[in-house]
C-alpha positions as CSV (number, residue, x, y, z in Angstrom):
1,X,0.0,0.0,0.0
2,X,1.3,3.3,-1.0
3,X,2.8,5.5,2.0
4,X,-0.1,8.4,1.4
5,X,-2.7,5.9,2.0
6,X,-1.2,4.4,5.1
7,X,-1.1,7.6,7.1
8,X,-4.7,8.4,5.3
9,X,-5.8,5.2,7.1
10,X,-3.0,6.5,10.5
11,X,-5.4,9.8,10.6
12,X,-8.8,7.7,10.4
13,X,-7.7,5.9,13.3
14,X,-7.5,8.5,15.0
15,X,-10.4,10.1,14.3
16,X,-11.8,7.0,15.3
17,X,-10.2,7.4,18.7
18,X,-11.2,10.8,19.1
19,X,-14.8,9.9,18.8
20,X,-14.9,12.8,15.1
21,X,-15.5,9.3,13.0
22,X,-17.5,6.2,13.3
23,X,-15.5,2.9,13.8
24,X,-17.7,1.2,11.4
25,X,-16.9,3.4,8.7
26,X,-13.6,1.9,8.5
27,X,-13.0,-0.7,5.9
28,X,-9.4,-1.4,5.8
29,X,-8.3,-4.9,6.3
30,X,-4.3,-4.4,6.6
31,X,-1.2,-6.9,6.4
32,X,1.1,-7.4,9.0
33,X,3.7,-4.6,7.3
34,X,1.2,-1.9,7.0
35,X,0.3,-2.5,10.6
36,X,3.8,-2.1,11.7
37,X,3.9,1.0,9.2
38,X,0.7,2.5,11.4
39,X,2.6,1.7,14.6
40,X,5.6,2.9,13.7
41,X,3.8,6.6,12.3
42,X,2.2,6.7,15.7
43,X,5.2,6.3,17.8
44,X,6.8,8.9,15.5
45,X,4.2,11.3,16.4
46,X,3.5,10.2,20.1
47,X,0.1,9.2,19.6
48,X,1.0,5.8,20.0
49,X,-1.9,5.5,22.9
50,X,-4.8,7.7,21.2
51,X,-4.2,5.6,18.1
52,X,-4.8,2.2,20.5
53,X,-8.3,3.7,21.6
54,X,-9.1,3.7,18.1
55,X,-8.1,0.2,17.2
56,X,-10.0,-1.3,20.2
57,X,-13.5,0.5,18.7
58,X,-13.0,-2.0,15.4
59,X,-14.5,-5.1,14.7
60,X,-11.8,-7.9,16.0
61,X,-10.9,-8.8,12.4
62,X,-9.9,-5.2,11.6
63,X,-7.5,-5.4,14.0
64,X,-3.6,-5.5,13.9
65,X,-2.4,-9.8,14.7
66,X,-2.0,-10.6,17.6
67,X,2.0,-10.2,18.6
68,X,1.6,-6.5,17.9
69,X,-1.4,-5.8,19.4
70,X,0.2,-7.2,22.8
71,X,3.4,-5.2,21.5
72,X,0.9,-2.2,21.7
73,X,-1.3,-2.9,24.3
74,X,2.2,-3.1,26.7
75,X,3.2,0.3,25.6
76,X,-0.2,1.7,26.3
77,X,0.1,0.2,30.5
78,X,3.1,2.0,30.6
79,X,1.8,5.1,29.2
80,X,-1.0,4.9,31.7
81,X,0.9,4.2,34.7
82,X,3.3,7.1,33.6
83,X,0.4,9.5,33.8
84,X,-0.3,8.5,37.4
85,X,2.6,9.2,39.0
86,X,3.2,12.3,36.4
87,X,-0.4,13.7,37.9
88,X,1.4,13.2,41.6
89,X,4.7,14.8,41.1
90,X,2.5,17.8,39.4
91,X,0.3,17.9,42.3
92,X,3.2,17.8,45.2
93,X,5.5,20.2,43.3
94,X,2.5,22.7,43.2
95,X,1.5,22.2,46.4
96,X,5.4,22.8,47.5
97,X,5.8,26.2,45.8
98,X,2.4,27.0,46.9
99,X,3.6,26.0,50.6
100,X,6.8,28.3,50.0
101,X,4.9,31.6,48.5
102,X,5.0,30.5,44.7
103,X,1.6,30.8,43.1
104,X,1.6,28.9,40.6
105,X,0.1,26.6,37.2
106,X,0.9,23.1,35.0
107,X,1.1,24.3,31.8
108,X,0.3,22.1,28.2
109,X,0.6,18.5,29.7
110,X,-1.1,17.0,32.4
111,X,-3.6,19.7,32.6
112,X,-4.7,19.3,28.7
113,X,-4.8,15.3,28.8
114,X,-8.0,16.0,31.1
115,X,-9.4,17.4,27.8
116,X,-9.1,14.2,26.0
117,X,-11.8,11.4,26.1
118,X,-9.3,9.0,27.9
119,X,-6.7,10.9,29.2
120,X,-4.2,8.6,30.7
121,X,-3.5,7.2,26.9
122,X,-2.3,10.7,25.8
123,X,1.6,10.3,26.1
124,X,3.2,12.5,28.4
125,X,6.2,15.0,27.8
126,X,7.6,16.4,30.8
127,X,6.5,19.0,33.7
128,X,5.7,22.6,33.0
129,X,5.2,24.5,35.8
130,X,4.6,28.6,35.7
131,X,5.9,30.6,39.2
132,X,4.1,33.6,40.1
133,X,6.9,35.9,41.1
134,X,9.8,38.3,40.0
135,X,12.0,36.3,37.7
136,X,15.9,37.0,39.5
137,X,13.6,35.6,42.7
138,X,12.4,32.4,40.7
139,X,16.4,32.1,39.5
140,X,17.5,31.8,43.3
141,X,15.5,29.6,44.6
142,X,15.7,27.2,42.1
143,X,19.7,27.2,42.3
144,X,19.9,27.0,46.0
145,X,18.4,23.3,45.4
146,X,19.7,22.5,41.9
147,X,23.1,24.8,41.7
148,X,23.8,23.8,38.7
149,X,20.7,24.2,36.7
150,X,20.0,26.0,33.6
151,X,18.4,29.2,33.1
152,X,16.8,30.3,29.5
153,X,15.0,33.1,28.5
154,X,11.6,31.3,30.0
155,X,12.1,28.6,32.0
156,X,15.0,27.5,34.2
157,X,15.7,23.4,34.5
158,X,14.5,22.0,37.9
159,X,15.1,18.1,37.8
160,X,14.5,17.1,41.4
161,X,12.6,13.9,39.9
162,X,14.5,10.8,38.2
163,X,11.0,9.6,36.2
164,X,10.4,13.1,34.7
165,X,11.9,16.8,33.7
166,X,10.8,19.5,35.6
167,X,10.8,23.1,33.9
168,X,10.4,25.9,36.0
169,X,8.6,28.8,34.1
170,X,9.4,32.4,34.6
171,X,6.8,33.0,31.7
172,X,5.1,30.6,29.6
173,X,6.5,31.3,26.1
174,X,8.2,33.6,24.3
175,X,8.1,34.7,20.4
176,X,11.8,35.9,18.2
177,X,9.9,39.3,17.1
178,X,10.9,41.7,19.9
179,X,8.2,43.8,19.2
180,X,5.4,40.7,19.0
181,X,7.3,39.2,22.3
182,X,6.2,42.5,24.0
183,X,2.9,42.0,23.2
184,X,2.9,38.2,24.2
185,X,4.6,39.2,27.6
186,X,1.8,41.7,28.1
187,X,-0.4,39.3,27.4
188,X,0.9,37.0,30.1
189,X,1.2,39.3,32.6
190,X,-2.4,40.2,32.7
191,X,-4.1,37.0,32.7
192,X,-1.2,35.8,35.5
193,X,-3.1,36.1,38.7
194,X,-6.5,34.2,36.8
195,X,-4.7,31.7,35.2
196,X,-2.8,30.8,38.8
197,X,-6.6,30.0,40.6
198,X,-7.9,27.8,38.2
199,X,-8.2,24.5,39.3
200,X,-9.1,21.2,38.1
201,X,-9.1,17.3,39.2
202,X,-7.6,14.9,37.4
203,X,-9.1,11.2,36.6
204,X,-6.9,9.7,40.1
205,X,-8.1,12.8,42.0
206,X,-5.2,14.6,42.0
207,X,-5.9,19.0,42.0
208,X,-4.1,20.8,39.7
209,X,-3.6,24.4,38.9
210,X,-4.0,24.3,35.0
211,X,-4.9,27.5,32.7
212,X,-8.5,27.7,31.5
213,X,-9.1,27.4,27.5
214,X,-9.7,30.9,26.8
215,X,-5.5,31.1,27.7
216,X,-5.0,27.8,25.8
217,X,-6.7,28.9,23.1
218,X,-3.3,31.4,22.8
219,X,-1.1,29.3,24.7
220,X,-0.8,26.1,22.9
221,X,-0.8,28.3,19.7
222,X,2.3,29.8,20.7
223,X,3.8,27.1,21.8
224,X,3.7,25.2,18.8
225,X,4.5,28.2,16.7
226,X,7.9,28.5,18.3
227,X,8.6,24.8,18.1
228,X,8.5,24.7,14.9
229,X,11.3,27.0,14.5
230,X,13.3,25.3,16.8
231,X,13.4,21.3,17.2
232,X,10.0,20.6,15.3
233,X,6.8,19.3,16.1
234,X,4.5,16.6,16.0
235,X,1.1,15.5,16.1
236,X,0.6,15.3,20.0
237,X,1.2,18.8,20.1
238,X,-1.8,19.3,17.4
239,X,-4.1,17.2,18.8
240,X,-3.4,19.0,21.9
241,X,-5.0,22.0,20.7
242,X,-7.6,20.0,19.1
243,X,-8.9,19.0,22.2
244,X,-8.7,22.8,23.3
245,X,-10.9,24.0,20.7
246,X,-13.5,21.0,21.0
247,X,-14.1,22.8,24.5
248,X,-16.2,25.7,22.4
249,X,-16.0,29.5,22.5
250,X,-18.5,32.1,22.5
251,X,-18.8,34.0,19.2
252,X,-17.3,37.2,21.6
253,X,-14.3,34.4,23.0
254,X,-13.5,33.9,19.1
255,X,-13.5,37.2,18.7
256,X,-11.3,38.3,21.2
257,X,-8.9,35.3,20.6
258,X,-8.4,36.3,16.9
259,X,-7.6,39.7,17.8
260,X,-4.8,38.4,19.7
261,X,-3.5,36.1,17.6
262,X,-3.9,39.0,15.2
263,X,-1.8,41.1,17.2
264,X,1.1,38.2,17.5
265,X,1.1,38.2,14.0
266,X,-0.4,34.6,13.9
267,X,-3.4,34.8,11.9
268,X,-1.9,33.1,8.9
269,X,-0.4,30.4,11.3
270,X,-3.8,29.6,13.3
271,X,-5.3,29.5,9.2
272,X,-2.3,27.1,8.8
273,X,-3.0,24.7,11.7
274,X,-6.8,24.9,11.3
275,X,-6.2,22.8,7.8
276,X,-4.1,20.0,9.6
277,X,-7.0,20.0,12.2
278,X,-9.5,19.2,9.7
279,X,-6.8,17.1,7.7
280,X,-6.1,14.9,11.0
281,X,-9.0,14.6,13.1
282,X,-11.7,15.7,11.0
283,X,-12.2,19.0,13.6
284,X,-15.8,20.2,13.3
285,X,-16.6,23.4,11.4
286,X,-18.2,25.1,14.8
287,X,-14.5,24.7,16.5
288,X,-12.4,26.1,13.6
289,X,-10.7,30.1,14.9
290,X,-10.9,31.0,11.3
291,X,-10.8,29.5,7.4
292,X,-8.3,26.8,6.9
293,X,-5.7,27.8,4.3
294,X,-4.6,24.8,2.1
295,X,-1.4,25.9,0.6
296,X,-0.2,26.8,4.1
297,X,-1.7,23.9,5.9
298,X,-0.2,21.3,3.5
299,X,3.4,22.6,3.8
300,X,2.5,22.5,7.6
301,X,1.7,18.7,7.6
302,X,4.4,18.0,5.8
303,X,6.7,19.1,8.1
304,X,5.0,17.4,10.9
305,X,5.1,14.1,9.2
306,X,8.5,14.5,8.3
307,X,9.7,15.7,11.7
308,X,8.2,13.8,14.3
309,X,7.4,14.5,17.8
310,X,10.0,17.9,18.4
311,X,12.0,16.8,15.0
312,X,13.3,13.6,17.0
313,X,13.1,12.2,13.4
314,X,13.8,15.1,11.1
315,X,17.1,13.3,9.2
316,X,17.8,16.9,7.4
317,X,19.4,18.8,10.6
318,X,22.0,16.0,11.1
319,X,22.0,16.3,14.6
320,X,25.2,15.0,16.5
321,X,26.1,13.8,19.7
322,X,29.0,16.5,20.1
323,X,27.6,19.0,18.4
324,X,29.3,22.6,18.4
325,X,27.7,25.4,19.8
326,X,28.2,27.4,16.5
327,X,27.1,24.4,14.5
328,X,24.3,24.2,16.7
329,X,23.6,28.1,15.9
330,X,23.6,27.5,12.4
331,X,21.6,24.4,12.0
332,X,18.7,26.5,14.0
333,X,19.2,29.4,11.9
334,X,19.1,27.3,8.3
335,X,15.7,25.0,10.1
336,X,14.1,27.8,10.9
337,X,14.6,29.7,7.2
338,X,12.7,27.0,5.8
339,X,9.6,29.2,6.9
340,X,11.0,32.6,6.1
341,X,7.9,32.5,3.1
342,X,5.2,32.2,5.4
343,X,6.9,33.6,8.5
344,X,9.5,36.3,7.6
345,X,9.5,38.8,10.8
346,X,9.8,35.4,13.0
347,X,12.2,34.1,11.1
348,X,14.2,36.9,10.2
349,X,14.5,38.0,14.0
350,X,15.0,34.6,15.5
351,X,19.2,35.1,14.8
352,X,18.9,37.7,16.6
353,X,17.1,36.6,19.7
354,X,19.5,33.5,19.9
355,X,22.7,36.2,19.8
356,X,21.2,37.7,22.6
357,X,19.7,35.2,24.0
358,X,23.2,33.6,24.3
359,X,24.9,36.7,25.9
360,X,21.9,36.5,28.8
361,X,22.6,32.9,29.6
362,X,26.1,33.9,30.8
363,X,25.2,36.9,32.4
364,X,22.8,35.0,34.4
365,X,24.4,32.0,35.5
366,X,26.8,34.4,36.9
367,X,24.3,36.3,39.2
């Protein structure tokens, strides 16, 4: 079976999954090899577990034989006892920097999963966590525990767990554009002290602090916007915001979302992602932020079928094990001109930001 119908039949299953399909509209009967081939895409994308929902709505005969169904169904426990112990950490490390004066939120992760229909099969990522509080005061805290840990422009590493990464967030994102940064930090700061009350319980009853959809709605956006500049991204991250905008949104909620997207300069973007959304999982109309563009959204796939979850599988960067930080530089710089058509001031200012950026890191480390 040719490649394009394999992941036309990868996206159905997940549409299947997803509950945007009927499992008895699907009429494949597949081989051993372009099972693999379905397994393999959906590892690649980290939808490995979302995919195995969908398989377990067909008829037994439609389904993959039986070695790689256990294969699969293994991989799924393990995804699902991950999320349990990933839904405690996040809990007691909120609660901690609650306890210590740190208001705080989980961003993306273990707050969104609670938006999908069975949220323990979403793979997890690691632990976002956003610290109310002046930054330099953030800095020093988390270096009197972890001395050696690494500050960036929005986060600074706090690995006090062996199962999982911990990211500290000054702020939750931040855009190249100095000028659409400002507005994004704006942004931030005023819906900050909301953001840090909402609360929410997750399927093994553990309370989290999670951001509400109408910051999601912006949020996730971003966040995949400057991924794709950087390492890549995948399907996860898609589907992600998929299950954001299946929440709904008042016409005057659309309204006020587009005209901040408008002022990031990420109108053509959300057009862009709104084509892989009906593309992939068959997003209804009612959920779309605004008309899909086609030209955009196909050169948009592509690059998330190419890449793989954050570019893991992107063979063009040539990514190496000892990797210089100027060749590191460079390789950025040439991934993220790939967009320059669609995304010139982004692209164009992201040299910039990392020349900076770079000069920042050593100042701070030093404080």
């Amino acid at each position: 079976m040719e490649e394009k119908n394999i992941t036309r039949i990868f996206f159905e299953l997940i549409q299947i999954a997803i509950g945007t399909k009927d499992a008895v509209t699907f009429t494949h009967t597949l081989n051993r090899d372009e099972w693999q081939q379905i397994y393999d895409i959906a590892n690649k994308q980290t939808v490995a577990g979302i995919v195995y929902i969908g398989i377990n709505k067909l008829p037994q005969a439609k389904r993959p034989h039986k070695e790689l169904y256990m294969q699969w169904h293994v991989l799924c426990e393990f995804i699902k006892n991950k999320n349990r112990r990933l839904n405690k950490i996040a809990e007691n490390i909120s609660r901690k920097f609650e306890q210590i004066g740190f208001g705080n939120t989980i961003l993306k992760g273990q707050g969104i999963a609670l938006l999908y229909p069975e949220p323990l099969y979403r793979t997890p990522g690691d632990i976002d966590i956003w610290l109310k509080g002046e930054k330099k005061k953030i800095y020093h805290y988390v270096k009197s525990i972890i001395p050696e840990c690494t500050p960036f422009y929005h986060h600074v590493d706090f690995n006090v767990s062996n199962e999982v990464d911990i990211e500290v967030h000054f702020t939750p994102s931040w855009m190249f554009n100095y000028f659409t940064n400002a507005v994004l930090q704006k942004f931030f700061e005023m819906e900050e002290e909301r953001q840090m009350k909402h609360t929410i319980t997750t399927v093994e009853c553990n309370t989290l602090h999670t951001p509400d959809n109408n910051f999601n709605r912006i949020y996730i956006l971003v966040h995949i916007y400057r991924h794709l500049f950087t390492e890549g991204i995948g399907l996860r991250q898609l589907l992600d915001y998929h299950m954001v905008l299946s929440q709904g949104f008042t016409k005057e909620e659309l309204a006020q979302t587009m005209s901040t997207l408008k002022s990031l300069r990420m109108s053509n973007f959300a057009a862009a992602c709104m084509y892989v959304l009906q593309t992939v999982f068959a997003t209804k109309e009612e959920f779309l932020l605004t008309t899909p563009d086609a030209e955009q959204g196909e050169f948009l796939l592509s690059e998330i079928m190419i890449a793989g979850n954050f570019g893991h599988y992107d063979t063009r960067q040539n990514i190496s094990a000892n990797e210089a930080p100027i060749k590191s530089f460079l390789r950025k710089v040439r991934n993220a001109f790939r967009f320059l058509k669609y995304h010139p001031t982004e692209v164009l200012w992201s040299p910039l930001f990392k020349i900076w950026h770079l000069a920042w890191r050593e100042i701070y480390i030093k404080m």
